[in-house]
VEXDREN-2710 file (C-alpha; in Angstrom, 1 decimal):
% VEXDREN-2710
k/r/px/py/pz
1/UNK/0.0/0.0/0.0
2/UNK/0.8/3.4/-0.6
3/UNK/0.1/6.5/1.7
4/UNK/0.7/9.9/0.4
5/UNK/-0.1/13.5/2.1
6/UNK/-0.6/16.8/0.4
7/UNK/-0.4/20.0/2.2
8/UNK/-2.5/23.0/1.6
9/UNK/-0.7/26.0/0.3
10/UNK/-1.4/29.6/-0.5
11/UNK/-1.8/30.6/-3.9
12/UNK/-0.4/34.1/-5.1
13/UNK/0.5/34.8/-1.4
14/UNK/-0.8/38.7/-2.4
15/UNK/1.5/39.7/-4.3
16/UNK/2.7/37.2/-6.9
17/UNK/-1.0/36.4/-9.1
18/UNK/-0.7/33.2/-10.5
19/UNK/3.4/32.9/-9.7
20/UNK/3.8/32.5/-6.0
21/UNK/2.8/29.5/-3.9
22/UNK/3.8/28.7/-0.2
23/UNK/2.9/25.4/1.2
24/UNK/1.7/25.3/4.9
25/UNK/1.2/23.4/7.7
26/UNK/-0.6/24.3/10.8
27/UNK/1.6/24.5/14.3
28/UNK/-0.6/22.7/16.2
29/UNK/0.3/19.3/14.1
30/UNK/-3.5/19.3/12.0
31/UNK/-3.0/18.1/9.2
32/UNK/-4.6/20.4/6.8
33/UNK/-4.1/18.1/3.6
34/UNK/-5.9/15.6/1.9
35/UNK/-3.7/12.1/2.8
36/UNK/-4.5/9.3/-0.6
37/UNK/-3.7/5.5/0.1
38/UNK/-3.6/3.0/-3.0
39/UNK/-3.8/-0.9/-2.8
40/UNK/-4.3/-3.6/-5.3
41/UNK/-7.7/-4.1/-6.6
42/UNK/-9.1/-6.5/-9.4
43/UNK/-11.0/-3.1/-10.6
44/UNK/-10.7/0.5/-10.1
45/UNK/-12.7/2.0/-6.7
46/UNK/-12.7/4.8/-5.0
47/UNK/-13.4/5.2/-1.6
48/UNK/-14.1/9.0/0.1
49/UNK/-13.4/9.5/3.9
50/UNK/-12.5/12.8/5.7
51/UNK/-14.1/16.1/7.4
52/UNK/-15.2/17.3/4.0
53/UNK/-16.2/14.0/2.1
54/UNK/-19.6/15.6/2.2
55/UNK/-18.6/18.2/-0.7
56/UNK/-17.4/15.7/-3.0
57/UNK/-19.2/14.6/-6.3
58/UNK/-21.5/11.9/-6.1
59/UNK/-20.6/10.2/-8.9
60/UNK/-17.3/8.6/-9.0
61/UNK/-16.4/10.3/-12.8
62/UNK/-16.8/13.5/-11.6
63/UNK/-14.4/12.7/-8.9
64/UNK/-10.6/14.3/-9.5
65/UNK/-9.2/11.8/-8.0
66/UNK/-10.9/9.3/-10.6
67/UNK/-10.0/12.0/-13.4
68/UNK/-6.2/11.7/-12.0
69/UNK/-6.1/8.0/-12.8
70/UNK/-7.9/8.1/-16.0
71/UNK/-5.1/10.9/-17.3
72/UNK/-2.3/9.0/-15.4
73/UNK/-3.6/5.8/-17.2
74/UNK/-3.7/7.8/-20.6
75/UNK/-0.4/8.5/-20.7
76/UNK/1.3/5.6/-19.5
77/UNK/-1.6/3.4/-21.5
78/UNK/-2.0/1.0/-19.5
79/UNK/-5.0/1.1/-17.1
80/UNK/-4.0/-0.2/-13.1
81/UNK/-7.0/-1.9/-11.4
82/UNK/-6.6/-0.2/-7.9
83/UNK/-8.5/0.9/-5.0
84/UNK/-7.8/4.1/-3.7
85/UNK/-9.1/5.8/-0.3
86/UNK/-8.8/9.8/-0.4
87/UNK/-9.3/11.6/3.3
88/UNK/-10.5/14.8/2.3
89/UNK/-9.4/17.1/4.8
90/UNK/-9.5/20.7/2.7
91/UNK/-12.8/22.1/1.6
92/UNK/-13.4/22.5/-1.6
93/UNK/-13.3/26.1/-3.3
94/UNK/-11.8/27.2/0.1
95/UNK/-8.7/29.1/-1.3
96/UNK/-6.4/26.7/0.0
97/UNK/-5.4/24.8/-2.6
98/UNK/-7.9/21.9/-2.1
99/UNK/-7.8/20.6/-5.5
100/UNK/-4.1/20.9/-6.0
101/UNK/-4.2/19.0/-2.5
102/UNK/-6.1/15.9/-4.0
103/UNK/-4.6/16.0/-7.2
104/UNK/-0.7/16.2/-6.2
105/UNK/-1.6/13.4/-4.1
106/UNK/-3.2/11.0/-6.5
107/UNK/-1.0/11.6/-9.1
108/UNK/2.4/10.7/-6.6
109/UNK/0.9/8.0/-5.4
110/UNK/-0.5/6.7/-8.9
111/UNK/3.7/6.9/-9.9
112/UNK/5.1/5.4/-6.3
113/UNK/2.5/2.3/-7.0
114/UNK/3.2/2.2/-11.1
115/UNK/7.1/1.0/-10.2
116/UNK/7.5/-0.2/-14.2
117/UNK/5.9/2.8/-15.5
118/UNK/7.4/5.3/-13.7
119/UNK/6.9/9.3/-14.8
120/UNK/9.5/11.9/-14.5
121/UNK/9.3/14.8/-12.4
122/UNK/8.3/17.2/-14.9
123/UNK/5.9/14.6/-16.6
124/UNK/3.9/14.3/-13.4
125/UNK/4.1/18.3/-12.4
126/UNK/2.6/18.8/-16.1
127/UNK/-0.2/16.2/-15.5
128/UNK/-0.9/17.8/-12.3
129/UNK/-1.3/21.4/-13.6
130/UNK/-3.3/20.2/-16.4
131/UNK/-5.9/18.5/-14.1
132/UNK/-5.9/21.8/-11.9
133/UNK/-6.4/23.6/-15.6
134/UNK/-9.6/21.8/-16.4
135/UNK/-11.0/23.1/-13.6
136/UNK/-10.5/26.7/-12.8
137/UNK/-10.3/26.9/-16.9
138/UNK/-6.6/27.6/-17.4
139/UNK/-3.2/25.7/-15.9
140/UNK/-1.3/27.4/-13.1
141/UNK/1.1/26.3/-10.7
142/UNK/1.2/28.4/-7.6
143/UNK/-1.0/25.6/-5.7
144/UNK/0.2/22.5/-7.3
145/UNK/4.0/23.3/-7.3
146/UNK/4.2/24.2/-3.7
147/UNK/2.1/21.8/-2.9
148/UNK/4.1/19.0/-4.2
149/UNK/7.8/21.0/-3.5
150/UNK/6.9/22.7/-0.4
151/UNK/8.2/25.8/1.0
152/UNK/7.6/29.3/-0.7
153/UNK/8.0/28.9/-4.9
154/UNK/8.4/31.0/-7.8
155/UNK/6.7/29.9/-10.6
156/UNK/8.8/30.1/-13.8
157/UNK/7.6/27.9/-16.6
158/UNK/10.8/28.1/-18.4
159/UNK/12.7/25.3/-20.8
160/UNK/12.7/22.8/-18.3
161/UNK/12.1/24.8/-15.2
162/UNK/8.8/24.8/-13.5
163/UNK/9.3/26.7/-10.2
164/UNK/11.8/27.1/-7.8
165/UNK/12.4/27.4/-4.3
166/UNK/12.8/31.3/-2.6
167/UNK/14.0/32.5/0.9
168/UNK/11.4/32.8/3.5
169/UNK/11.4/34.2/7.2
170/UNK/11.4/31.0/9.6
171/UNK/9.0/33.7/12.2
172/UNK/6.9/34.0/10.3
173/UNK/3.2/32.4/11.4
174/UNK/0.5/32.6/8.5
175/UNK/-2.8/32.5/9.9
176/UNK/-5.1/31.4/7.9
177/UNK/-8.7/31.2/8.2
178/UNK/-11.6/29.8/5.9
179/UNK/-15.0/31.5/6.6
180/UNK/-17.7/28.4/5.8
181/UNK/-18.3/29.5/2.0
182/UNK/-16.8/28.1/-0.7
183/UNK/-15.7/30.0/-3.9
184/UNK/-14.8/28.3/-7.3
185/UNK/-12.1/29.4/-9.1
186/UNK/-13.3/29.5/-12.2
187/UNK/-16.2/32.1/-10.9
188/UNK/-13.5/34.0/-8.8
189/UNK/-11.2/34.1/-11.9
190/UNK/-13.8/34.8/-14.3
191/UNK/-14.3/38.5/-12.6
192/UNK/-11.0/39.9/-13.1
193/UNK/-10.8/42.2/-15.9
194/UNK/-9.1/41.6/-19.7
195/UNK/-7.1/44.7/-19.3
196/UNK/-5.2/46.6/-16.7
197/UNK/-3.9/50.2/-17.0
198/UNK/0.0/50.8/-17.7
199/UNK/0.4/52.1/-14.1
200/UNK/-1.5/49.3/-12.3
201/UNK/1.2/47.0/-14.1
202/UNK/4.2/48.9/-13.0
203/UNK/2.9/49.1/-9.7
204/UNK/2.3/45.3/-9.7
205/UNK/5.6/44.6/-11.1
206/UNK/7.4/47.0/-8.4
207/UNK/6.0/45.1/-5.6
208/UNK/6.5/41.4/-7.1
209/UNK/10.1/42.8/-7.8
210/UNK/10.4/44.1/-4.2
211/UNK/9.6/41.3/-2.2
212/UNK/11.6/39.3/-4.0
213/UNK/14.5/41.4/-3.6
214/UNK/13.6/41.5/0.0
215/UNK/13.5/37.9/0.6
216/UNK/16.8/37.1/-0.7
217/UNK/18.4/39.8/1.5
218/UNK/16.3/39.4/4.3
219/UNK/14.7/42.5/5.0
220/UNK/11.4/41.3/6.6
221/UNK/9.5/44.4/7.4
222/UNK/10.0/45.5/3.1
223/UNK/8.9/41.8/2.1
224/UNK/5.6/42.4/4.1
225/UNK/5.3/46.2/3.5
226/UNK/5.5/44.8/-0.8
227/UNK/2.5/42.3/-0.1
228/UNK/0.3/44.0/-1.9
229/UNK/-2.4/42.7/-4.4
230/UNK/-3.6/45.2/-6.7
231/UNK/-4.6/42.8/-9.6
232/UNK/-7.4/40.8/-7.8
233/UNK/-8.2/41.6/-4.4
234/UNK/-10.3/45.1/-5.5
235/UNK/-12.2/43.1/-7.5
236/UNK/-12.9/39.6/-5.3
237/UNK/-13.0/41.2/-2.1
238/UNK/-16.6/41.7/-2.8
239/UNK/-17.2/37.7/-2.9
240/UNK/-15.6/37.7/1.0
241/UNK/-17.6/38.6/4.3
242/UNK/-16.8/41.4/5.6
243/UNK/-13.2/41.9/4.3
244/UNK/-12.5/45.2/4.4
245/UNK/-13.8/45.2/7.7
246/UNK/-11.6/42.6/9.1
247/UNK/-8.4/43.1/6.9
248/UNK/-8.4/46.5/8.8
249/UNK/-8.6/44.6/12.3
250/UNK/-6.3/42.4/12.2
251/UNK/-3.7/45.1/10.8
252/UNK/-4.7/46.8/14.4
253/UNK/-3.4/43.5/16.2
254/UNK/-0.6/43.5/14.8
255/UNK/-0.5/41.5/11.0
256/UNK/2.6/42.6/9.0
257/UNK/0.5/41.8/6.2
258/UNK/-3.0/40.2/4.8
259/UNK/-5.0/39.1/1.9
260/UNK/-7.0/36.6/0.2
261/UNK/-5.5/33.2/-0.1
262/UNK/-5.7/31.8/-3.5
263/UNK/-9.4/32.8/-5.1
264/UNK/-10.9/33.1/-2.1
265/UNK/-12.6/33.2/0.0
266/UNK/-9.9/32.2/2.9
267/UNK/-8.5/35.1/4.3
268/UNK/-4.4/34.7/5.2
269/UNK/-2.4/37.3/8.0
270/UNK/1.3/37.3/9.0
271/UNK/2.7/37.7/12.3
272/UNK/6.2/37.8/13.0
273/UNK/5.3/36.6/16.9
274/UNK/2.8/34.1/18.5
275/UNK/1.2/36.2/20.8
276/UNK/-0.2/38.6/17.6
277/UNK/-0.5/35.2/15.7
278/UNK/-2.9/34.4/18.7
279/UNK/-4.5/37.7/18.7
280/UNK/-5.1/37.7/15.4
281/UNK/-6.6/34.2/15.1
282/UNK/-9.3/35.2/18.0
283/UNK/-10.2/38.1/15.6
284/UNK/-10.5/36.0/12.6
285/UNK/-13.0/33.6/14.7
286/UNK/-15.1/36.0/16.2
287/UNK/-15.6/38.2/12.5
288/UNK/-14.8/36.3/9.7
289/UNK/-15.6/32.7/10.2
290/UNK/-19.1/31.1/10.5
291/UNK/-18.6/29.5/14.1
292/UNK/-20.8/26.0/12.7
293/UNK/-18.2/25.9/9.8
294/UNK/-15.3/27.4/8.9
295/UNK/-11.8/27.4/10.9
296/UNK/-8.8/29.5/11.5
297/UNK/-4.6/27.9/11.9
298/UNK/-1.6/29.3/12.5
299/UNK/0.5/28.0/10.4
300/UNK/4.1/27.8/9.6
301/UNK/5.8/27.1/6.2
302/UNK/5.5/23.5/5.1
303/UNK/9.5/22.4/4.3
304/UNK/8.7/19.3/2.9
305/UNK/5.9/19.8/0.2
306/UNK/3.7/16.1/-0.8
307/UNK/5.5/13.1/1.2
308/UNK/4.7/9.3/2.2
309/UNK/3.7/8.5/5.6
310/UNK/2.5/5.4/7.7
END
C-alpha cells in the first residue's frame, strides 16, 4: 500500500497572481491536507473518507481523483485496477489549494505504486497542472507546485524549469482562516478584468520585484510592507464577508501583512510573533468565520511539500 499526504498552500500569497505558492502546515500538528492511500484491486474503486467528504461529487467520474487515474492511465496506457481511499481534509473552493491538494496526491501515489511505469518529475508536475487547468479553466502552478515542492515557490515555466524554491522568514506564522463558503475558481477568476492600465502594471511589477528582492536579503519588514495585491483583491474582495472590515482589524493587532489566499474566499495574515498570531486568530474567529463551519490555523511554512507516511 501506498500512503501519500498533500499540504495545503497559498496561492499568489498577495502579491505574486498566478506565480507565487507557499505550502503550509498548521503549528498545532492538524493536518490540513488531503492524505490518498492506494492498494491492489481487481477493478478501479474509490473510496471517500474525511471532514469534507460531504462536498465531493456523487458520482465517481466526476471525482478528480478518478480524473487523475484516467489521465495518469492515458499516458502511461496502461489502465491499473486499484483501490484508492482519499481523506478529504481541505474544503473545496476554500482558497487553500484543495484541489491541487487531492490531485498532487493521486497523481504521486499513482507513480510510487506504477514501479515499471514510472513518470519523470516534470511529466507528473505537467499532468498535475493540467488537471488543476480543467477546472479553474486555465493551468497554473502556484497551488500545485508548492504543494508538491513545499516551501515558498516562484513559478517560472521556463525550458525545463517549472518553479523554484525562494528564501522565507522562519518567524513567520500565516494565519489562515476559511469563513464556511466556498468559492470556485473559475467564478473567482472569471471576474478579473481583460485589461489593466499601464500604471497598475508597474505598480504590480514594483511590488513582485520588491519582495523578491527582500527575501533574498532578508529584509522582513519590506517583504511584508510589498505584499500587496492590486490585480485581484479590488475586485474579489466583494465575494468575502466582511473583508474590508476585518483586513483592517487584524492590521490593528498586529499583521505585517494580509489578503486573500488563493481565489478566495480564505483570508491569510502574517505575524512575526505568536502572541499577535494568537490575537489575530481570535479576531479571525469572532468576524470572519461562521462559528458551525469554517476554521482558523496558525500556520508555519511547510518544508517538505507532498511526502509518504504510515
Amino acid at each position: 500500500m501506498i500512503k501519500i499526504y498533500s499540504p495545503a498552500s497559498i496561492g499568489n500569497i498577495g502579491v505574486g497572481f498566478d506565480v507565487l505558492g507557499a505550502a503550509i502546515e498548521p503549528i498545532d500538528g492538524t493536518n490540513l491536507g488531503d492524505k490518498i492511500s492506494i492498494s491492489s484491486s481487481n477493478c478501479f474503486k474509490l473510496v471517500n473518507t474525511g471532514t469534507f467528504k460531504h462536498q465531493l461529487p456523487k458520482k465517481v467520474e466526476d471525482n478528480v481523483v478518478y480524473k487523475c487515474w484516467e489521465l495518469f492511465c492515458k499516458k502511461i496506457k496502461k489502465n491499473i485496477p486499484i483501490k484508492i481511499v482519499l481523506e478529504k481534509n481541505m474544503p473545496i473552493g476554500s482558497g487553500l489549494g484543495s484541489s491541487a491538494c487531492s490531485i498532487v496526491g493521486t497523481m504521486t501515489a499513482l507513480n510510487e505504486f506504477s514501479k515499471t511505469n514510472k513518470l519523470s518529475n516534470k511529466e507528473l508536475i505537467i499532468l498535475m497542472g493540467q488537471l488543476e487547468g480543467n477546472l479553474s479553466g486555465n493551468i497554473h502552478y502556484d497551488n500545485v507546485y508548492p504543494c508538491y515542492s513545499g516551501g515558498i515557490q516562484i513559478i517560472i515555466q521556463k525550458d525545463d524549469i517549472i518553479g523554484q524554491n525562494i528564501p522565507y522568514f522562519k518567524n513567520w506564522l500565516w494565519i489562515v482562516a476559511w469563513p464556511g463558503i466556498n468559492i470556485s475558481t473559475f467564478q473567482s477568476r472569471s471576474i478579473l478584468p481583460n485589461t489593466y492600465s499601464n500604471s497598475t502594471c508597474i505598480q504590480h511589477s514594483r511590488n513582485l520585484a520588491t519582495f523578491i528582492h527582500a527575501s533574498y536579503t532578508n529584509q522582513e519588514i519590506l517583504a511584508a510592507k510589498s505584499i500587496k495585491d492590486i490585480i485581484a483583491e479590488p475586485y474579489r474582495m466583494k465575494l468575502l464577508p466582511n473583508f474590508k472590515k476585518v483586513k483592517s482589524m487584524v492590521k490593528k493587532d498586529g499583521a505585517i501583512s494580509c489578503g486573500i489566499s488563493g481565489s478566495g474566499p480564505s483570508f491569510f495574515a502574517i505575524s512575526q510573533d505568536i502572541k499577535t498570531a494568537k490575537k489575530i486568530a481570535s479576531t479571525l474567529k469572532k468576524n470572519y468565520v461562521n462559528k458551525d463551519k469554517g476554521f482558523v490555523y496558525i500556520c508555519k511554512i511547510d518544508q517538505k511539500g507532498t511526502r509518504k507516511i504510515g
